[in-house]
VOPAGU-2260 file (C-alpha; in pm, 1 decimal, decimal comma):
REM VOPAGU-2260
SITE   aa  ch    i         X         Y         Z
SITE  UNK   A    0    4924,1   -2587,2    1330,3
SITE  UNK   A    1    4819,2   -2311,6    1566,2
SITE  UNK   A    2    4473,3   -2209,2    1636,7
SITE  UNK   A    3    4356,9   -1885,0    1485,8
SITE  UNK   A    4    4401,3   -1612,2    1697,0
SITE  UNK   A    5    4088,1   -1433,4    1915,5
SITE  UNK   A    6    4073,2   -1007,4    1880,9
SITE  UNK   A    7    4053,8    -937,3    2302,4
SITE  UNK   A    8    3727,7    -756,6    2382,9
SITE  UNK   A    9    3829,6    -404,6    2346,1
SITE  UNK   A   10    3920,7    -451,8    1993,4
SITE  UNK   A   11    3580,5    -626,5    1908,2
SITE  UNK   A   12    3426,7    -367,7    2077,1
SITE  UNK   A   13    3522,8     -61,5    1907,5
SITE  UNK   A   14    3443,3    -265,7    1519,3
SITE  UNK   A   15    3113,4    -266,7    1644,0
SITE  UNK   A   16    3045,4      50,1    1707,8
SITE  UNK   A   17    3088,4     156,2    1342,0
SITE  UNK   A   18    2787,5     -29,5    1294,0
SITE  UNK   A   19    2557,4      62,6    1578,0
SITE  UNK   A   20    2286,3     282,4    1453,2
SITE  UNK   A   21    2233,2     628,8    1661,7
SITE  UNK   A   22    1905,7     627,0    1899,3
SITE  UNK   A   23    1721,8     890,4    1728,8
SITE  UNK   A   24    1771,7     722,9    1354,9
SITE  UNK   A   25    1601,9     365,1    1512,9
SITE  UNK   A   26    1278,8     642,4    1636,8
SITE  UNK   A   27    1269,0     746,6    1314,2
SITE  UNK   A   28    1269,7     382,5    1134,0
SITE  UNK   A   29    1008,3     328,3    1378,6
SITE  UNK   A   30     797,3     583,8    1327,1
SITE  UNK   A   31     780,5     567,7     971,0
SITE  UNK   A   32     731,1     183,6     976,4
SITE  UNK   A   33     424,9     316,4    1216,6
SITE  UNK   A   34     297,6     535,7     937,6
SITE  UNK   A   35     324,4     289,7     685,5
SITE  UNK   A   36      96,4      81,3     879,4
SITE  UNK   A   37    -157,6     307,9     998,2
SITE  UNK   A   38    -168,4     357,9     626,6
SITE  UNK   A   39    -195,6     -24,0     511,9
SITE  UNK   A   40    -482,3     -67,7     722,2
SITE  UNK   A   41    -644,8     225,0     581,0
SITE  UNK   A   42    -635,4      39,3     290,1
SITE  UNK   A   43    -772,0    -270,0     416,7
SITE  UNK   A   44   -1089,7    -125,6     576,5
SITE  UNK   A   45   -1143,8      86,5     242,6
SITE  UNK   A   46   -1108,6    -227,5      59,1
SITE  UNK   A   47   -1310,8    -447,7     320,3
SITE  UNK   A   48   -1582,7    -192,1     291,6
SITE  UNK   A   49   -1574,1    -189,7     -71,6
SITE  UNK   A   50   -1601,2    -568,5    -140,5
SITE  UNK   A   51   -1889,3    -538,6     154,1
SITE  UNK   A   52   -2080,4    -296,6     -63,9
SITE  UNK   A   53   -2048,3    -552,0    -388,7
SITE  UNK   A   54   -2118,7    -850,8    -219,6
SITE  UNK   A   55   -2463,4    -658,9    -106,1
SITE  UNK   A   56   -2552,2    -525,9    -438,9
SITE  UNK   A   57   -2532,5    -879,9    -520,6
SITE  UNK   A   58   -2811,6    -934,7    -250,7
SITE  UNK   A   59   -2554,5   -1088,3     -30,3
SITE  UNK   A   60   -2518,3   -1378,7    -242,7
SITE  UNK   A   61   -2117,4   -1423,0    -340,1
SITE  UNK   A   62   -2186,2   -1667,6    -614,9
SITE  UNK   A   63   -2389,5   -1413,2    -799,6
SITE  UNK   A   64   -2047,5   -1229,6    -806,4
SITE  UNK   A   65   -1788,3   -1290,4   -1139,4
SITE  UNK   A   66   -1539,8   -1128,5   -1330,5
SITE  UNK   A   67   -1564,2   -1092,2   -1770,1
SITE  UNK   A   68   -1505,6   -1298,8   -1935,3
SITE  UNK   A   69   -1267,4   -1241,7   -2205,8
SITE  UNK   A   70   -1563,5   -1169,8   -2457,7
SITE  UNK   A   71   -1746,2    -958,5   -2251,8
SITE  UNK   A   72   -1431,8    -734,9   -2134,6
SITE  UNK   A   73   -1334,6    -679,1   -2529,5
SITE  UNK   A   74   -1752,0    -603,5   -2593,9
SITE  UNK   A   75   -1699,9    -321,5   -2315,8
SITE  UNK   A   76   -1345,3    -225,2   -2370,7
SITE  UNK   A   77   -1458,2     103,2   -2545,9
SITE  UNK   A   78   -1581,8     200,5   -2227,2
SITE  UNK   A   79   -1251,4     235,6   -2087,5
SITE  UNK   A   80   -1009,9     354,6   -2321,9
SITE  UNK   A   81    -762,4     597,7   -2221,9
SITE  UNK   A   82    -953,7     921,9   -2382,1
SITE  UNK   A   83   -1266,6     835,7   -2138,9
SITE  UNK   A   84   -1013,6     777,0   -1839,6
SITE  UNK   A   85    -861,8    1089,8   -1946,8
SITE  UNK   A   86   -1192,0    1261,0   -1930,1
SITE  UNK   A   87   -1280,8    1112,3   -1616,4
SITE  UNK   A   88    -958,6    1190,3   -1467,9
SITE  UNK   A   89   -1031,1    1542,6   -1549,0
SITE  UNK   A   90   -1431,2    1547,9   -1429,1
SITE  UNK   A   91   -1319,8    1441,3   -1115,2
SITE  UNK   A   92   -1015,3    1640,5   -1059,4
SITE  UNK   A   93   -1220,6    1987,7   -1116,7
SITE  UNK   A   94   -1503,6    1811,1    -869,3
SITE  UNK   A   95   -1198,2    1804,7    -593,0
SITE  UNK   A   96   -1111,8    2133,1    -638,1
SITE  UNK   A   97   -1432,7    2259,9    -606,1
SITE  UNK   A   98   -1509,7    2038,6    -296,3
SITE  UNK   A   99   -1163,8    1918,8    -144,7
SITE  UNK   A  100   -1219,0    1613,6     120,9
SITE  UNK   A  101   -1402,4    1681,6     427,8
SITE  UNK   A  102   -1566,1    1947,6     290,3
């Protein structure tokens, strides 16, 4: 049996070179990976500050905070069909026209 043979360095070194991403593409990755996290924790604070806001119109008390129950959501569900999304959708849409963010 013979052992199975070992490419010298300067073949190995060329195959990798197919592979080896260019400088500027790796900036790019980054900086969009950069974006996506400025962005995600965006989200977080808006959500923090949101659940903040609920859990003091519950007079700071989190076990006076709960979800429907199954009854209650189909007593209510009328509320938020798709016609009065629509219509919201559309109420609020004009009002951001007529006063666009930071306005």
């Amino acid at each position: 049996m013979t052992a199975p043979s070992v490419p010298n360095a300067a073949v190995a070194a060329s195959n990798t070179e197919i592979f080896r991403t260019p400088a500027w593409a790796r900036y790019f990755s980054l900086l969009g990976t950069l974006v996506l996290g400025a962005v995600a924790a965006c989200m977080l604070e808006e959500s923090a500050q949101l659940q903040l806001r609920m859990l003091a119109s519950a007079g700071g008390d989190a076990a006076r905070l709960r979800v429907y129950s199954s009854e209650e959501a189909a007593s209510v569900s009328d509320q938020i069909s798709p016609r009065v999304v629509e219509r919201a959708w559309e109420y609020y849409a004009l009002a951001a026209e007529q006063k666009p963010l930071g306005g």
